[in-house]
N, C-alpha and C positions, 0 to 999 in steps of 0.2 A: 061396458065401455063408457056408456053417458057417465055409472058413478063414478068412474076412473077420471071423469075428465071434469066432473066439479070437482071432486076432492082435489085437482092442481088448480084450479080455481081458486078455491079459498086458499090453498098454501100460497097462492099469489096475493093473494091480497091484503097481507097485511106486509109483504117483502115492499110494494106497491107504496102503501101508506108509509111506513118505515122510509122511502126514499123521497117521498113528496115531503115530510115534516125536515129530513135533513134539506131538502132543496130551503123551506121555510124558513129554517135556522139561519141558514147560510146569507140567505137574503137579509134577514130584519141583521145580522151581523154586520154583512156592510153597511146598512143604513147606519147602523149605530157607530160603524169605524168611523165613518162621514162625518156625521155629527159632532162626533166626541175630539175629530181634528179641529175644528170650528167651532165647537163651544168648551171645549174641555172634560173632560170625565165628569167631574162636577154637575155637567150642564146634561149629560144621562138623566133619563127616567122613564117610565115606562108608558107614561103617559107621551111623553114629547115623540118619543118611538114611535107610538101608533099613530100619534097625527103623522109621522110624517112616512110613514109605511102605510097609510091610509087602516092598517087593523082596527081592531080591537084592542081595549086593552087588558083582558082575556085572555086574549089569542098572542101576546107578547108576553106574559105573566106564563103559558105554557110552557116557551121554549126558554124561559130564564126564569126563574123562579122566584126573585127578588134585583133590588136594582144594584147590591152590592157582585152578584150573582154576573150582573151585565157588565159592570163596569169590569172586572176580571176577564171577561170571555171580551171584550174589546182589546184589553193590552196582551193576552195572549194570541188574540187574532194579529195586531200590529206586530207585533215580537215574529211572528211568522213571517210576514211581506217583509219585513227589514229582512231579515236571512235570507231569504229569497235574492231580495233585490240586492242585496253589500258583501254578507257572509259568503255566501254559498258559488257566487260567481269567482270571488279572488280566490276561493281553493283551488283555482285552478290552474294558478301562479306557481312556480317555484316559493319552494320555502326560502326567506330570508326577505332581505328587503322589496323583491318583486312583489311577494305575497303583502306585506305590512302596505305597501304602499300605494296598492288595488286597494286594502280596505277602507284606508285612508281616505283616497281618491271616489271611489263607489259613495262613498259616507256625505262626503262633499256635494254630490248630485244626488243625493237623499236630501239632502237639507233643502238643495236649491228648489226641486222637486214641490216639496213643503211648505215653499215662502208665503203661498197663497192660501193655506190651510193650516197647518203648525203641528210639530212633534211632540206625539204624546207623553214620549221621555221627555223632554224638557217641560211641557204644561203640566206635564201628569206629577214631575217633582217638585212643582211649584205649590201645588195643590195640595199634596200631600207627605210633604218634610217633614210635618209638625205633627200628622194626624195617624198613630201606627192603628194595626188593624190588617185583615186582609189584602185590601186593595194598593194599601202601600206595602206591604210585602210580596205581591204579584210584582207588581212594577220594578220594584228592588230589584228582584229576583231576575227577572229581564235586562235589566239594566247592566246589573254584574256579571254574568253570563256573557254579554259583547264584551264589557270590561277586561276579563277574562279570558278571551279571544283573541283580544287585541294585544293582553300582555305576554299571550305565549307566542304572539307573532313577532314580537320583539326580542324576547329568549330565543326564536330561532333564527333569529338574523343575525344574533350574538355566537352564538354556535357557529355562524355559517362564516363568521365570519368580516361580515357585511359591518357590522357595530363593531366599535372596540369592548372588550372584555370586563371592562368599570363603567360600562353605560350602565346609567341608571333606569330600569325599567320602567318603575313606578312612577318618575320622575317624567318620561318621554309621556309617558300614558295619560299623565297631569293633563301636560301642555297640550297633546293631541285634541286634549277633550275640550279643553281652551280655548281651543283653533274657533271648534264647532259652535262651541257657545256663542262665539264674537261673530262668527257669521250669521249665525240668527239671529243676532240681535239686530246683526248689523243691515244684514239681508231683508229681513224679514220687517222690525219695528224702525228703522231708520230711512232702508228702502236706501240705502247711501249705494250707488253704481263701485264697481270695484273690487266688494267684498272679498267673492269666490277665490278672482286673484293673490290676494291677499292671504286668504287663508292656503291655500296652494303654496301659495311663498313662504311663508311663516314652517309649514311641514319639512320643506326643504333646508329651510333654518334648522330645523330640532335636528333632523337627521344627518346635516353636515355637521354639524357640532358634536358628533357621535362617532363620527367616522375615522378609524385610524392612521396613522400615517402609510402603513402598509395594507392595510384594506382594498381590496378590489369588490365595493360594490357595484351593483347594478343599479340605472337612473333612478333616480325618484321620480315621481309620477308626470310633473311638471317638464322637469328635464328630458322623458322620455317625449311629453308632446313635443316640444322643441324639434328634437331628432329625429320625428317621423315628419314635420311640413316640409 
C-alpha cells in the first residue's frame, strides 16, 4: 500500500508542476498584455518583464523563449479578450443588423475602455506597417480575422434584408473602421469630450445610407438606446 501510494505521489508531481508553470505563464502574460498596452509591443523585452514581475530574467526567458516569441503570445493573448469582450457577446444577436450593430457598439466601449492604456491593434500597426516578419504577421492575422467578422455580418444583414442588395461591404467595413480610428485618436490623443457620441452617430450615418426603401431594419445601436430611456 505505502508503494501504491508514492507511486501517485510522484504521478502528481509533475501534473503539480505542469499547473504551477501554466499558473506562471499566465501571470508574467498579463504583465506583459499591461505593459505592451502602455508602452507598445516595441517597448516588450525580457528584461523590462522581470523588473516588473519582480523575476528573473531566466525565469521569463523560460516561459518565452525570445522576445520575438513574447511579443506574439501578447497579441494572441489581446486577440482573445477582444473576442471575449466584442465578438463573442454580439453572437448572441440575431443575424443581420442586430448582430452588426452589437459589434459595432461592443467595439466602441473597447476603445473607450482603452483610452487610458491604447489598442494594440492600432499601436501594434503603427509599429509595424513597414517592418514584415513574424510579429507583424501575427497581428495581421488578428486584425483580419475581426475584419472578417465584421464583413460577414454585413453580407448577413444584406441577406436579411436589413441593407439593400448594392451595399457595398467593403466599403461600410472602410468607414466602420474609420469610426474607430477618429475615436482614438480623438478619445484618447486629443482627450476632445464627445467623441464616443460622435462615432455612434457617424455608424448610424453609414447604416441609414444602406438601408432601402423597403427594408425593415432593426434600430442601430444608438437608436435602440433612445427607445429603451
Amino acid at each position: 500500500m505505502a508503494q501504491l501510494t508514492d507511486t501517485r505521489a510522484e504521478a502528481a508531481a509533475p501534473q503539480r508542476s505542469l499547473h504551477k508553470g501554466q499558473q506562471t505563464r499566465a501571470a508574467i502574460l498579463d504583465a506583459a498584455l499591461a505593459l505592451a498596452s502602455h508602452t507598445g509591443l516595441e517597448g516588450l523585452s525580457i528584461g523590462a518583464l522581470a523588473e516588473v514581475t519582480g523575476m528573473s530574467k531566466s525565469g521569463v526567458f523560460a516561459h518565452f523563449g525570445s522576445r520575438e516569441e513574447l511579443q506574439i503570445s501578447v497579441i494572441r493573448e489581446y486577440h482573445s479578450k477582444f473576442e471575449q469582450e466584442v465578438f463573442t457577446p454580439a453572437l448572441r444577436e440575431p443575424r443581420g443588423l442586430p448582430r452588426l450593430g452589437a459589434m459595432f457598439d461592443r467595439w466602441v466601449r473597447r476603445v473607450t475602455v482603452e483610452r487610458d492604456s491604447g489598442c494594440i491593434y492600432i499601436s501594434g500597426a503603427v509599429e509595424f506597417d513597414d517592418r514584415p516578419g513574424p510579429v507583424r504577421d501575427a497581428l495581421q492575422g488578428m486584425v483580419r480575422a475581426w475584419q472578417a467578422a465584421l464583413e460577414r455580418a454585413i453580407a448577413q444583414a444584406i441577406e436579411a434584408g436589413h441593407l439593400r442588395a448594392d451595399t457595398d461591404a467593403m466599403q461600410m467595413l472602410f468607414e466602420m473602421h474609420g469610426l474607430i480610428l477618429a475615436l482614438h485618436h480623438d478619445a484618447r490623443f486629443l482627450r476632445l469630450p464627445g467623441a464616443v457620441e460622435r462615432a455612434r452617430a457617424g455608424f448610424d450615418r453609414i447604416v441609414g445610407a444602406s438601408i432601402g426603401e423597403h427594408a425593415a431594419p432593426s434600430p442601430t445601436p444608438s437608436r435602440a438606446r433612445r427607445a429603451r430611456r
